[in-house]
C-alpha positions, 0 to 999 in steps of 0.5 A: 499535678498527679503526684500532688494530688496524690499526696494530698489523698494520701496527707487526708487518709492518714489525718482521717484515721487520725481524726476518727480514731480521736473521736470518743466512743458513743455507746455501750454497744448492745448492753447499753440499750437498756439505760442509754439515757446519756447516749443522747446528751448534747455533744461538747464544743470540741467533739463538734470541732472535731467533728467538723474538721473530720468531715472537711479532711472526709470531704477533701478525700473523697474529691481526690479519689475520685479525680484520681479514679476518673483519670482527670488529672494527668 
């Protein structure tokens, strides 16, 4: 069980970078605060998609480090 829980931890991890990496920049940093008015447009129906399925994998991480990191599964 442990070495399943492990590859599923380590599966999530590398589709986590994956996924963040796909998402699209959000701002223009520091020179962008002055004219930021597209910053705040509506998000399209893939970047929701995208980022909903990012927070299933975040969500899925997160439980199997910490069954790992408290000894549960054995």
């Amino acid at each position: 069980m442990a070495n399943t829980l492990w590859t599923i931890s380590t599966v999530s991890a590398v589709l986590l970078i994956i996924l963040i990496l796909m998402h699209s920049p959000k701002g223009d940093g520091i020179g962008g605060i002055g004219g930021a008015s597209h910053i705040f447009a509506s998000q399209k129906s893939a970047e929701k998609g995208l980022n909903k399925i990012t927070g299933i994998v975040c969500a899925i991480f997160i439980i199997c480090s910490f069954l790992i990191g408290l000894g549960i599964v054995k």
